[in-house]
PDB file of N, H, CA, C and O in Angstrom:
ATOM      1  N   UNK A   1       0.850  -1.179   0.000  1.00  0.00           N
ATOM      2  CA  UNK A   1       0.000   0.000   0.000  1.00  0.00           C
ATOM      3  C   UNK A   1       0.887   1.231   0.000  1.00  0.00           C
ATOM      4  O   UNK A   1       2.051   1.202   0.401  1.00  0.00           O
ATOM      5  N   UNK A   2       0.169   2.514  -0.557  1.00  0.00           N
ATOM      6  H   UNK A   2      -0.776   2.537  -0.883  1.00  0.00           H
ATOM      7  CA  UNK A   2       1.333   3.412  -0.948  1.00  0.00           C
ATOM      8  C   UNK A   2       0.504   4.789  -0.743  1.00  0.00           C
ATOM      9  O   UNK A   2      -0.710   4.583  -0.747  1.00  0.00           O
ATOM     10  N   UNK A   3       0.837   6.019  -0.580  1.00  0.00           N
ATOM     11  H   UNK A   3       1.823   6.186  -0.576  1.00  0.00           H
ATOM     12  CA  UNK A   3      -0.268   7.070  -0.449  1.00  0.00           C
ATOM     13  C   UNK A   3      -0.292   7.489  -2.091  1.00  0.00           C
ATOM     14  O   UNK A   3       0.433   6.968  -2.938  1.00  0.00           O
ATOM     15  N   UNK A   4      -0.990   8.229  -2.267  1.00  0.00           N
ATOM     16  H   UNK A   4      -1.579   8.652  -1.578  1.00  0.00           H
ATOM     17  CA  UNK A   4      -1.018   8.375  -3.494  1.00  0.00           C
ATOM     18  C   UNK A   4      -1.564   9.520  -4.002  1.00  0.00           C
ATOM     19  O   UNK A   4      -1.422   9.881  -5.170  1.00  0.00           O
ATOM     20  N   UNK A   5      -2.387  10.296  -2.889  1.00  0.00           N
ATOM     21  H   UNK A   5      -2.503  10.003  -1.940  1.00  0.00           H
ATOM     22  CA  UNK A   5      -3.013  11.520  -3.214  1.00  0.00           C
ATOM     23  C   UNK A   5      -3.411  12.138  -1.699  1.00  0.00           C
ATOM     24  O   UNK A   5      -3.491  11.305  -0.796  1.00  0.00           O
ATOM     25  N   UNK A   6      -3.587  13.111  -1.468  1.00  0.00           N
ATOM     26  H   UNK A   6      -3.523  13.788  -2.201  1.00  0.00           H
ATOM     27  CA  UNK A   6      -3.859  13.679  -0.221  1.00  0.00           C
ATOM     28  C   UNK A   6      -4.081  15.122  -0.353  1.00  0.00           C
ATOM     29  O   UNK A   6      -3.287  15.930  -0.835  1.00  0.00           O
ATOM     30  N   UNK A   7      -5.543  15.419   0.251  1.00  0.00           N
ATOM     31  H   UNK A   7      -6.188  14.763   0.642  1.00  0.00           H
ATOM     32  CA  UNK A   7      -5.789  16.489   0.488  1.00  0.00           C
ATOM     33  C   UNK A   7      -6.753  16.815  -0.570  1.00  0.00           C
ATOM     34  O   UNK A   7      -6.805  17.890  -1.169  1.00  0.00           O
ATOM     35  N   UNK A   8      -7.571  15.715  -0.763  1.00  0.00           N
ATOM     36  H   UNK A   8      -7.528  14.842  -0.277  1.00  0.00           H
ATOM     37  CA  UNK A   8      -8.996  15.523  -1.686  1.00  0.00           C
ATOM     38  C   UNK A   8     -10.269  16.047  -1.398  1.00  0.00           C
ATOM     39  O   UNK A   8     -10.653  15.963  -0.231  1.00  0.00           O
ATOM     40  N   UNK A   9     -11.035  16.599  -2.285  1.00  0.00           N
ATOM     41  H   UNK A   9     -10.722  16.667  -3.232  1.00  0.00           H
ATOM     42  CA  UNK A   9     -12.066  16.937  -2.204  1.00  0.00           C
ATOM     43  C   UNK A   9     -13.307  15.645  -2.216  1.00  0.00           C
ATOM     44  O   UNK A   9     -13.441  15.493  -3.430  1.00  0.00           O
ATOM     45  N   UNK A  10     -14.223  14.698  -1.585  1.00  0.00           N
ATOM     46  H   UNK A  10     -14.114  14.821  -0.598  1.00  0.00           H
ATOM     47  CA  UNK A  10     -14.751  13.695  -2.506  1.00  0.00           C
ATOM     48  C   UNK A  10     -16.215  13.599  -1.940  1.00  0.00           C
ATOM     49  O   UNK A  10     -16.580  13.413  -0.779  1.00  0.00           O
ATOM     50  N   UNK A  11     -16.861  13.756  -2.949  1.00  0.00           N
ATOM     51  H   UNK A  11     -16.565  13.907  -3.892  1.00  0.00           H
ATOM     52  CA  UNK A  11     -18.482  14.059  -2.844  1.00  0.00           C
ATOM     53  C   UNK A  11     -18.995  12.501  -2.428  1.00  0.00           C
ATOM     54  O   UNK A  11     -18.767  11.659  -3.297  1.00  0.00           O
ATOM     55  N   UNK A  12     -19.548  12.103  -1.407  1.00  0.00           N
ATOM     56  H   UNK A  12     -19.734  12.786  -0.701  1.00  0.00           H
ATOM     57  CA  UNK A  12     -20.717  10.873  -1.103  1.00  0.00           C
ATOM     58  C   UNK A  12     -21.670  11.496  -0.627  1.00  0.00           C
ATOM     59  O   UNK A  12     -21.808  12.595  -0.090  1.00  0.00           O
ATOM     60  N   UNK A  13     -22.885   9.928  -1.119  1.00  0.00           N
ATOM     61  H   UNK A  13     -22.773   9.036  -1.556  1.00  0.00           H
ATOM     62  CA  UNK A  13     -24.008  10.290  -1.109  1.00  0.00           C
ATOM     63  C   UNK A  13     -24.823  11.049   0.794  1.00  0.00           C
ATOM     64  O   UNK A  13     -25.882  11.579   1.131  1.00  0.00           O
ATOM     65  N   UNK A  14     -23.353  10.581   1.588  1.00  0.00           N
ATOM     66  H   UNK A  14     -22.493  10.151   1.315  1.00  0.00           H
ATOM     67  CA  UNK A  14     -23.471  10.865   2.988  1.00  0.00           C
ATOM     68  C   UNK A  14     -23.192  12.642   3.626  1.00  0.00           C
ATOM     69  O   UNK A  14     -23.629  13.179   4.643  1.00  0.00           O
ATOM     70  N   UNK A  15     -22.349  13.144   2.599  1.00  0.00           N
ATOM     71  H   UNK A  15     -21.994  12.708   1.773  1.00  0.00           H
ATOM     72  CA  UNK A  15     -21.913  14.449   2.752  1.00  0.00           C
ATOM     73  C   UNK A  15     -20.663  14.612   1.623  1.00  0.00           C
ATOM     74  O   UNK A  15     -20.594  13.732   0.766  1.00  0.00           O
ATOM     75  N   UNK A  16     -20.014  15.331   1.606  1.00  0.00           N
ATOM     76  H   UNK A  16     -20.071  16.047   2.302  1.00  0.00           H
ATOM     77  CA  UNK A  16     -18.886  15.893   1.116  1.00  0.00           C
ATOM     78  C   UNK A  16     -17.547  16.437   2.223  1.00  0.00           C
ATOM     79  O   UNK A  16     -17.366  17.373   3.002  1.00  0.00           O
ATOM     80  N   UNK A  17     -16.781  15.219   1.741  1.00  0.00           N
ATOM     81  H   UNK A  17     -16.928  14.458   1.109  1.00  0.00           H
ATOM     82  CA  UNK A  17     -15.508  15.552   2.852  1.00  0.00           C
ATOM     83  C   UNK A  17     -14.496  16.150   2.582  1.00  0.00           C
ATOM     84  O   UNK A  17     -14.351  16.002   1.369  1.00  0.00           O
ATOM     85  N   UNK A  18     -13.833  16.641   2.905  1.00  0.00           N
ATOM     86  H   UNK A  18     -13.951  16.761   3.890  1.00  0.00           H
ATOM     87  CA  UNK A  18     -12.542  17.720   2.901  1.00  0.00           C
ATOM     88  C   UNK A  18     -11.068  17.335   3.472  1.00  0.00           C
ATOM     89  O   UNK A  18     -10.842  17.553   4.663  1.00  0.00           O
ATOM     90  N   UNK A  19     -10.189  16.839   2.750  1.00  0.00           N
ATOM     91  H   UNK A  19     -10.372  16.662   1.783  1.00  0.00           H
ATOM     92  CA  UNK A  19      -8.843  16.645   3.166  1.00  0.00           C
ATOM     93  C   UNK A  19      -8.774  15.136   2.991  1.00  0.00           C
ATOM     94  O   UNK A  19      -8.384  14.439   3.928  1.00  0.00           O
ATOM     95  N   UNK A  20      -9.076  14.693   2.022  1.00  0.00           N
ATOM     96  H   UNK A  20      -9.392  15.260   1.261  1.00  0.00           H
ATOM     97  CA  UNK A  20      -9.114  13.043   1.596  1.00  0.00           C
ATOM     98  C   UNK A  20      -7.975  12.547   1.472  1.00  0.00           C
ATOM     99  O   UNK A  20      -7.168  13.123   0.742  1.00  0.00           O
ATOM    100  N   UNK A  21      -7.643  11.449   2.098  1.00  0.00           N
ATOM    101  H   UNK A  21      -8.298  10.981   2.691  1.00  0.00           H
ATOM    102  CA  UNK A  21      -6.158  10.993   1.473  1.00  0.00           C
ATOM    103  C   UNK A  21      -6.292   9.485   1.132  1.00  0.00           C
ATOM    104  O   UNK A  21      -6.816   8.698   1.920  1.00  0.00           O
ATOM    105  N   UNK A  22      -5.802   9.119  -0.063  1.00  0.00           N
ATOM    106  H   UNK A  22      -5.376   9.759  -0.703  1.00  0.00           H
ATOM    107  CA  UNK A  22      -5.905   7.730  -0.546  1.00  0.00           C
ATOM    108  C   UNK A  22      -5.373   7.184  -0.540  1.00  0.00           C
ATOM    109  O   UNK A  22      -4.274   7.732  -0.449  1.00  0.00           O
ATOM    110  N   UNK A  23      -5.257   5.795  -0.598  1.00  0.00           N
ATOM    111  H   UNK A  23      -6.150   5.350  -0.672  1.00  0.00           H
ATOM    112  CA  UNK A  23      -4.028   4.690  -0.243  1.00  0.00           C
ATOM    113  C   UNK A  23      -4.282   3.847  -1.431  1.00  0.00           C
ATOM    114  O   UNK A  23      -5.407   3.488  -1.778  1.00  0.00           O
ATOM    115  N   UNK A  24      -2.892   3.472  -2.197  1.00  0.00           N
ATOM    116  H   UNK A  24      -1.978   3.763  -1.915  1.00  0.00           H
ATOM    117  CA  UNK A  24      -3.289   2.088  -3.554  1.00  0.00           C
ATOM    118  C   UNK A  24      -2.374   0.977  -3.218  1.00  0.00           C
ATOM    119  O   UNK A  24      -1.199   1.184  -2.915  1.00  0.00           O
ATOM    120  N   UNK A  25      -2.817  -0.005  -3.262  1.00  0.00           N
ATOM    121  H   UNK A  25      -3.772  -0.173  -3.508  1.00  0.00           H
ATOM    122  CA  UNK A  25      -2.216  -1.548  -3.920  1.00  0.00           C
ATOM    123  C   UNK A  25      -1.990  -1.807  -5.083  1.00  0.00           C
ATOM    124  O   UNK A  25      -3.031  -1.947  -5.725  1.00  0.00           O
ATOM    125  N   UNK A  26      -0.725  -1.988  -5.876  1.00  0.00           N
ATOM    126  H   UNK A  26       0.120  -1.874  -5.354  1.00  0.00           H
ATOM    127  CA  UNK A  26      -1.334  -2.605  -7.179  1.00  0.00           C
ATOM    128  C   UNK A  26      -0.216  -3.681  -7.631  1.00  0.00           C
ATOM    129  O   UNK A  26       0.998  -3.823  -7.483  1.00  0.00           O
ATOM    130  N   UNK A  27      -1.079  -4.234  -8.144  1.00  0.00           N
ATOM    131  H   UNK A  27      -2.065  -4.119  -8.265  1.00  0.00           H
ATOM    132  CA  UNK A  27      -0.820  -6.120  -8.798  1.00  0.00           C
ATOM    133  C   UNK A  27      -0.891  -5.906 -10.025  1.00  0.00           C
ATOM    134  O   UNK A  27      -1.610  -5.159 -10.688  1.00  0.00           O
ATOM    135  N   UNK A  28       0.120  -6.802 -10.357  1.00  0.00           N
ATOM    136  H   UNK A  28       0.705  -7.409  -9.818  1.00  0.00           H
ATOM    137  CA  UNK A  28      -0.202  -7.255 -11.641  1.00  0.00           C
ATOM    138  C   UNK A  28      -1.822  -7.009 -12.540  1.00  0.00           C
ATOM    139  O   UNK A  28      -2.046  -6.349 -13.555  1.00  0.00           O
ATOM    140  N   UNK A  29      -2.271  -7.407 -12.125  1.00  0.00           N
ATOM    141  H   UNK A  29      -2.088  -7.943 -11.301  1.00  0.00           H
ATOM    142  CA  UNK A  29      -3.919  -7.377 -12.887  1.00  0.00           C
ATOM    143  C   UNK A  29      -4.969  -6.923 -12.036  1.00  0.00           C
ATOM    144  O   UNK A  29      -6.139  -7.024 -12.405  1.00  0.00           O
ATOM    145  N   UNK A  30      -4.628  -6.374 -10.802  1.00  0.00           N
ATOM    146  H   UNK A  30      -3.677  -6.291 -10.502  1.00  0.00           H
ATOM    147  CA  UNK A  30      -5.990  -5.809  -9.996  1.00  0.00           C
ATOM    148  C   UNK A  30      -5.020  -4.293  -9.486  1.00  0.00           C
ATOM    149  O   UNK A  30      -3.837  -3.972  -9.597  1.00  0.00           O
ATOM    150  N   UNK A  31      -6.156  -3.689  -8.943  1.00  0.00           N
ATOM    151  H   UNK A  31      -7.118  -3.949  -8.853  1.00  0.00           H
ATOM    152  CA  UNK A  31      -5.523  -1.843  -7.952  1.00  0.00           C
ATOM    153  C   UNK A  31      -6.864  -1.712  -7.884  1.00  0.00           C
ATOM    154  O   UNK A  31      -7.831  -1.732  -8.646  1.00  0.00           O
ATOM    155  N   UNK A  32      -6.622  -1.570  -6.712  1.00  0.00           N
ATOM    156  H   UNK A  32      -5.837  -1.554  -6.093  1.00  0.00           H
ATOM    157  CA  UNK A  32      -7.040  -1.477  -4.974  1.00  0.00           C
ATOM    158  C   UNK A  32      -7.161  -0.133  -4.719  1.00  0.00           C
ATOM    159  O   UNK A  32      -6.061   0.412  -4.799  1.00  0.00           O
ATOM    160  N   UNK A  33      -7.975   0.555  -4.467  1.00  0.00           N
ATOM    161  H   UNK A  33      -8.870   0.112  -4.402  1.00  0.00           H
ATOM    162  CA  UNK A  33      -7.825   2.333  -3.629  1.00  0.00           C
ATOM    163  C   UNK A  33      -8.920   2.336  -2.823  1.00  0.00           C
ATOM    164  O   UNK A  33     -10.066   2.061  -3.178  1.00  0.00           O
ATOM    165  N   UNK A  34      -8.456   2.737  -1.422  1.00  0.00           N
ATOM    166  H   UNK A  34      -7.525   2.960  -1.133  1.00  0.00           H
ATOM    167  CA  UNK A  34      -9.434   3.373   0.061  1.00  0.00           C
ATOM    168  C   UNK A  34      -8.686   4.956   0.067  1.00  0.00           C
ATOM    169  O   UNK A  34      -7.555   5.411  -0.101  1.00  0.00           O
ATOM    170  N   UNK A  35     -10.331   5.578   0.428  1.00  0.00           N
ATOM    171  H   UNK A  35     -11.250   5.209   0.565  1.00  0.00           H
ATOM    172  CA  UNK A  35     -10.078   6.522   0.380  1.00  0.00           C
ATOM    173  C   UNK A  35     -10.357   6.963   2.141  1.00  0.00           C
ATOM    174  O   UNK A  35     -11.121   6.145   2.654  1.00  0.00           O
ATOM    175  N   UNK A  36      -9.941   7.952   3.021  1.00  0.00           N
ATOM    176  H   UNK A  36      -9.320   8.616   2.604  1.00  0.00           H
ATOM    177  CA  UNK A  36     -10.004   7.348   3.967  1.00  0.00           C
ATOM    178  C   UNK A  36     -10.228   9.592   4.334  1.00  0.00           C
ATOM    179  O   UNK A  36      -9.664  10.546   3.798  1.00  0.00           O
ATOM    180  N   UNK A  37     -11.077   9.533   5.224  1.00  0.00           N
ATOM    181  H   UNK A  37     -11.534   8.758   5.660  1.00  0.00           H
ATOM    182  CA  UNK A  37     -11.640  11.293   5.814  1.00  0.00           C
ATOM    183  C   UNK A  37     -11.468  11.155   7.579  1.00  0.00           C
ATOM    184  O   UNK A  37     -12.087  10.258   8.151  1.00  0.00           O
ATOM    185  N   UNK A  38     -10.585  12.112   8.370  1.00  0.00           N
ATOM    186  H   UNK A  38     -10.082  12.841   7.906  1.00  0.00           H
ATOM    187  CA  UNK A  38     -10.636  12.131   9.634  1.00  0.00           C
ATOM    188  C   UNK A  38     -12.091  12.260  10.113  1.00  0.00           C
ATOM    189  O   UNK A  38     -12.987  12.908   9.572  1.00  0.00           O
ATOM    190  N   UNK A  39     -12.155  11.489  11.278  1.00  0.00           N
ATOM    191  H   UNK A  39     -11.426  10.963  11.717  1.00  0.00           H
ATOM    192  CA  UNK A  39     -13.055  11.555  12.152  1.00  0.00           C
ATOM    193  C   UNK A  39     -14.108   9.954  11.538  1.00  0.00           C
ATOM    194  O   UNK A  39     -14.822   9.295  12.293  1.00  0.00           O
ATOM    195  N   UNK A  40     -13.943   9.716  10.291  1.00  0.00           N
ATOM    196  H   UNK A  40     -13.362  10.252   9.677  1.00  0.00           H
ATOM    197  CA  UNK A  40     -14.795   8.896   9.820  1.00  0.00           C
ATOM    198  C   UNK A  40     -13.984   7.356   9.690  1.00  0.00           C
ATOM    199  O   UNK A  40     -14.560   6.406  10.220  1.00  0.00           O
ATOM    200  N   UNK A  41     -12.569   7.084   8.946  1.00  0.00           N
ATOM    201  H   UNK A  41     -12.102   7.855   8.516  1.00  0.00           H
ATOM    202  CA  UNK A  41     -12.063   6.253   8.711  1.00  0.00           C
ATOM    203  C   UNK A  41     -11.862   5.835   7.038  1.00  0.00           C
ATOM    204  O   UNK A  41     -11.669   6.815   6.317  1.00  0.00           O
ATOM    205  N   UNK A  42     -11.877   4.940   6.575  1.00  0.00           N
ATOM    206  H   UNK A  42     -12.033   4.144   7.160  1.00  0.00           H
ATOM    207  CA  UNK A  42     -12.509   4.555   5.195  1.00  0.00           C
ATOM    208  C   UNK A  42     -13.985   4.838   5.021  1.00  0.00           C
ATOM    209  O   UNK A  42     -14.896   4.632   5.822  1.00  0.00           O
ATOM    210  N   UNK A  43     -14.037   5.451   3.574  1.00  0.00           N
ATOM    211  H   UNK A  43     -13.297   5.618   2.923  1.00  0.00           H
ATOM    212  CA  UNK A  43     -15.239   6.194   2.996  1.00  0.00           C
ATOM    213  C   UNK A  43     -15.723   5.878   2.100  1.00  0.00           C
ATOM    214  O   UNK A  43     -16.888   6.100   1.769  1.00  0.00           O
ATOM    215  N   UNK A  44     -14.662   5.117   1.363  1.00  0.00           N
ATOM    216  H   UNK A  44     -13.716   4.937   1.633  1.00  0.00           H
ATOM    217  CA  UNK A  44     -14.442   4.662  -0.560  1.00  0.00           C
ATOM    218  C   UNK A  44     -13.537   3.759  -0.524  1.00  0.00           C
ATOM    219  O   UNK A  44     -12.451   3.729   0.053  1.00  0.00           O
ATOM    220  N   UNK A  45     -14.147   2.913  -1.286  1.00  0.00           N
ATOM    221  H   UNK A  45     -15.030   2.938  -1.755  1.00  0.00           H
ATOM    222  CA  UNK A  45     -13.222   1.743  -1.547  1.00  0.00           C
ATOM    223  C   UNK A  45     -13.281   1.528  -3.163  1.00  0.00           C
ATOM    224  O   UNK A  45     -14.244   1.850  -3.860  1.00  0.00           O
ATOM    225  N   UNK A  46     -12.139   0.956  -3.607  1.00  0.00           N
ATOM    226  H   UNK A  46     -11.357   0.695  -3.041  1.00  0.00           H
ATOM    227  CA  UNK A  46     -12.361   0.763  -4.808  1.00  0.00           C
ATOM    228  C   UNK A  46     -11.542  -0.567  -5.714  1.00  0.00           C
ATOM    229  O   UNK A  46     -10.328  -0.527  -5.517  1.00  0.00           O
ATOM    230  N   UNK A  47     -11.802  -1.244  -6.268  1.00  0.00           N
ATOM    231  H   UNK A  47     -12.788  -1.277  -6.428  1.00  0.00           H
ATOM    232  CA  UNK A  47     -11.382  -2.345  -6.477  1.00  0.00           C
ATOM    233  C   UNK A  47     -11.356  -2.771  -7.892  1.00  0.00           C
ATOM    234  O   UNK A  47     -12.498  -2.587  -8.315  1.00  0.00           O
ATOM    235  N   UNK A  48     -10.476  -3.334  -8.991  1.00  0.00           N
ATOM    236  H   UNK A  48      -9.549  -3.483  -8.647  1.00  0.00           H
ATOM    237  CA  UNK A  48     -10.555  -2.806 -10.381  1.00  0.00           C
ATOM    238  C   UNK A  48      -9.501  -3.882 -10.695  1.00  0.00           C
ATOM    239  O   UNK A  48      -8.306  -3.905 -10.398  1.00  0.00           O
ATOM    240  N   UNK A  49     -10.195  -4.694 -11.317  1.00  0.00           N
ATOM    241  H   UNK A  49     -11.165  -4.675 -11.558  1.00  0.00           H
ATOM    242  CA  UNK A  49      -9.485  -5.646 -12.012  1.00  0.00           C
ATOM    243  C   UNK A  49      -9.543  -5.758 -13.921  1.00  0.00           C
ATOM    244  O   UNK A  49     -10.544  -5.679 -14.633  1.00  0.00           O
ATOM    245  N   UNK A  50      -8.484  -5.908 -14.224  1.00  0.00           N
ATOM    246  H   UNK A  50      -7.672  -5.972 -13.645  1.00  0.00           H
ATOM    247  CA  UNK A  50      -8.344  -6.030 -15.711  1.00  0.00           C
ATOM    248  C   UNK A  50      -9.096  -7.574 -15.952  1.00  0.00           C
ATOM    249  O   UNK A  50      -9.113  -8.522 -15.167  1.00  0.00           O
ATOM    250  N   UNK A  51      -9.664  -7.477 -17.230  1.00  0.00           N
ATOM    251  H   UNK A  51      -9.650  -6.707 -17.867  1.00  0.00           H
ATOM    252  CA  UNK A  51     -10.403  -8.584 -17.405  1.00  0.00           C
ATOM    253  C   UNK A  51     -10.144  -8.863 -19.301  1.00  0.00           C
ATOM    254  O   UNK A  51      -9.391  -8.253 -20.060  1.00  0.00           O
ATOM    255  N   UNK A  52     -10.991  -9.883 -19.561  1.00  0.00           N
ATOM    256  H   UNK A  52     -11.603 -10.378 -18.945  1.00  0.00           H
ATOM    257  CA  UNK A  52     -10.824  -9.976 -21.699  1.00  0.00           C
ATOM    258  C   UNK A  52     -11.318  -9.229 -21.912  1.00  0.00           C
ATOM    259  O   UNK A  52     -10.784  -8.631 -22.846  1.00  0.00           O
ATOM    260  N   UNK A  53     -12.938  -8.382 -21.284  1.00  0.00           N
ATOM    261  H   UNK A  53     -13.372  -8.868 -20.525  1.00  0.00           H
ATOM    262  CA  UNK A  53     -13.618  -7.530 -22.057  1.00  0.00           C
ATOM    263  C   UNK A  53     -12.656  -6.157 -22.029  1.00  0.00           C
ATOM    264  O   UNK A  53     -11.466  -6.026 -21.741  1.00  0.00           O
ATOM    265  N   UNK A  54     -13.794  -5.071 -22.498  1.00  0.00           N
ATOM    266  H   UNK A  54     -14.761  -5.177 -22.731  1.00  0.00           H
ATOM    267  CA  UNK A  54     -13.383  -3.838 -22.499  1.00  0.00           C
ATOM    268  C   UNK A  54     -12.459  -3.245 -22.021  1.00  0.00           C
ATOM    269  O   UNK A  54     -11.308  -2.865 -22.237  1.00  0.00           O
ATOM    270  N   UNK A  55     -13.521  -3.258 -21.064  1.00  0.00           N
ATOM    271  H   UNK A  55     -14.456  -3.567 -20.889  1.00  0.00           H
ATOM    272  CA  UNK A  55     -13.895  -2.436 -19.360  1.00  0.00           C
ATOM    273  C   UNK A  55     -13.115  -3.375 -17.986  1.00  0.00           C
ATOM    274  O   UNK A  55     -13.174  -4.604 -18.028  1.00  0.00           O
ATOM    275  N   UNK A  56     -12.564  -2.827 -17.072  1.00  0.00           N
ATOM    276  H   UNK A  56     -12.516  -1.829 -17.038  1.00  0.00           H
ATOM    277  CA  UNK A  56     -11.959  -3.763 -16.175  1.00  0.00           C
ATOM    278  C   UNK A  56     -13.363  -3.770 -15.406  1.00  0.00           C
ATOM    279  O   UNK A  56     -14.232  -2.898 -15.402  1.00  0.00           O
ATOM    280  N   UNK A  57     -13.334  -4.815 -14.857  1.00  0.00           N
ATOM    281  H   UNK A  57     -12.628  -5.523 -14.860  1.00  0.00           H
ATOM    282  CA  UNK A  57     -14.411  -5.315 -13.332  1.00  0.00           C
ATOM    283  C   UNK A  57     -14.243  -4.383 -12.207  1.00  0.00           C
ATOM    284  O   UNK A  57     -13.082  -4.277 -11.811  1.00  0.00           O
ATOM    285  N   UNK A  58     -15.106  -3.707 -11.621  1.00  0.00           N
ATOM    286  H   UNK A  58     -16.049  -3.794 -11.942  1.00  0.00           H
ATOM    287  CA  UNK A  58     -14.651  -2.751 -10.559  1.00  0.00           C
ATOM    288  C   UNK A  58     -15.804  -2.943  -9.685  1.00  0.00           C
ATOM    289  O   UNK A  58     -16.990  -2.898 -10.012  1.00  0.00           O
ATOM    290  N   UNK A  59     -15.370  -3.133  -8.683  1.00  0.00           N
ATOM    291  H   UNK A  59     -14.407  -3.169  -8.417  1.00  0.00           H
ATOM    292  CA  UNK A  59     -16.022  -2.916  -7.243  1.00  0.00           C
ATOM    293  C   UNK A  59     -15.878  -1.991  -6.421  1.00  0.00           C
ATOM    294  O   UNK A  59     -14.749  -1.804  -5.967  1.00  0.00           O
ATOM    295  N   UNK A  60     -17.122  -1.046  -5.946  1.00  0.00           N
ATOM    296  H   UNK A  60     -18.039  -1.198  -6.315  1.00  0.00           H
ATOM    297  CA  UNK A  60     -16.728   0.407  -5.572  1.00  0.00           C
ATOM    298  C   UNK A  60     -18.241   0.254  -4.279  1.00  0.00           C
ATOM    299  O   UNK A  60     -19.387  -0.193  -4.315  1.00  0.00           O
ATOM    300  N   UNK A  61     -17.142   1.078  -3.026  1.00  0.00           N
ATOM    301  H   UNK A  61     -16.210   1.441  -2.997  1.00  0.00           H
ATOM    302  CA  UNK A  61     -18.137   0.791  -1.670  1.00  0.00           C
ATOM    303  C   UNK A  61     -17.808   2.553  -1.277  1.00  0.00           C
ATOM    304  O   UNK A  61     -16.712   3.114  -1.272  1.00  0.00           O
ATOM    305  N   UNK A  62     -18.882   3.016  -1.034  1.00  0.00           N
ATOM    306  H   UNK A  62     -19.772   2.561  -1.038  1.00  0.00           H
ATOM    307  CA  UNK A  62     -19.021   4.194  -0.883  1.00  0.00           C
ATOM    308  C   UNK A  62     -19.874   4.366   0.117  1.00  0.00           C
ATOM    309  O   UNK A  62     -20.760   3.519   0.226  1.00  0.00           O
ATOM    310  N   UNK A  63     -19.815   5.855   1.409  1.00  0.00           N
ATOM    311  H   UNK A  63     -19.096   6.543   1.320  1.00  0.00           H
ATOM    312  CA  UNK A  63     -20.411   5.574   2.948  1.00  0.00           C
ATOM    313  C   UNK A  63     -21.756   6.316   2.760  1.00  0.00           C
ATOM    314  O   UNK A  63     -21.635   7.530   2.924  1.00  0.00           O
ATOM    315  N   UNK A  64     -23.054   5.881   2.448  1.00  0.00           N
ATOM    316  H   UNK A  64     -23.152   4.895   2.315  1.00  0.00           H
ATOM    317  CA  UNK A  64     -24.226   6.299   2.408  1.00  0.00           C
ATOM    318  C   UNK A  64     -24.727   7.272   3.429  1.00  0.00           C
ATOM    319  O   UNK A  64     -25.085   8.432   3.226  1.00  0.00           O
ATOM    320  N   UNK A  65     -24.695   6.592   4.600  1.00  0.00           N
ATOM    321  H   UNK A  65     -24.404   5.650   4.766  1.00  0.00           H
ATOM    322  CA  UNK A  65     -25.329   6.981   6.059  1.00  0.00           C
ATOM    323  C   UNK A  65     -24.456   6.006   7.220  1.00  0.00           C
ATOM    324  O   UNK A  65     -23.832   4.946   7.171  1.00  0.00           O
ATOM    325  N   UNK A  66     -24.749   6.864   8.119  1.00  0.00           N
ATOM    326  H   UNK A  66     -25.255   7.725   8.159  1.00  0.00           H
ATOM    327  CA  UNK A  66     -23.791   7.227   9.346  1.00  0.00           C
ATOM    328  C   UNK A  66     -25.299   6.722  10.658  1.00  0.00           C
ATOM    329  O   UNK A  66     -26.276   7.428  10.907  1.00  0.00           O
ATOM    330  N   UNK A  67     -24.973   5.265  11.285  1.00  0.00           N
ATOM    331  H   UNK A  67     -24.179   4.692  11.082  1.00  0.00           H
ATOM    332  CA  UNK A  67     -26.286   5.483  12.297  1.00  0.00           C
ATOM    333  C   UNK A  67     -25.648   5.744  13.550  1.00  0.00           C
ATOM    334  O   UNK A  67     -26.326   5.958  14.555  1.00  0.00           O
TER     335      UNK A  67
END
């Protein structure tokens, strides 16, 4: 894991956070990014694998609501 960006702006459907910093993995054929906001933890996740088609396969978890 590696930082990779910091000090992001990133709109969810929960609010809009301020000072984002992201973390990546990357493999051979998949990359990995959490995006991660103080006070909250991980916010965004993101997951992206190369595949035969097009388009890579991506799995993306984003923080709706807060109970």
């Amino acid at each position: 894991w590696k930082i990779v960006e910091v000090g992001l702006t990133l709109e969810t459907p929960y609010e809009t956070f301020e000072n984002v910093f992201v973390i990546e993995e990357v493999q051979d054929d998949y990359v990995n990014r959490k995006y991660f906001a103080e006070n909250y933890g991980d916010i965004k996740s993101e997951f992206l694998m190369e595949t035969d088609g097009e388009e890579p396969f991506t799995v993306t978890s984003v923080l709706e609501k807060m109970e």
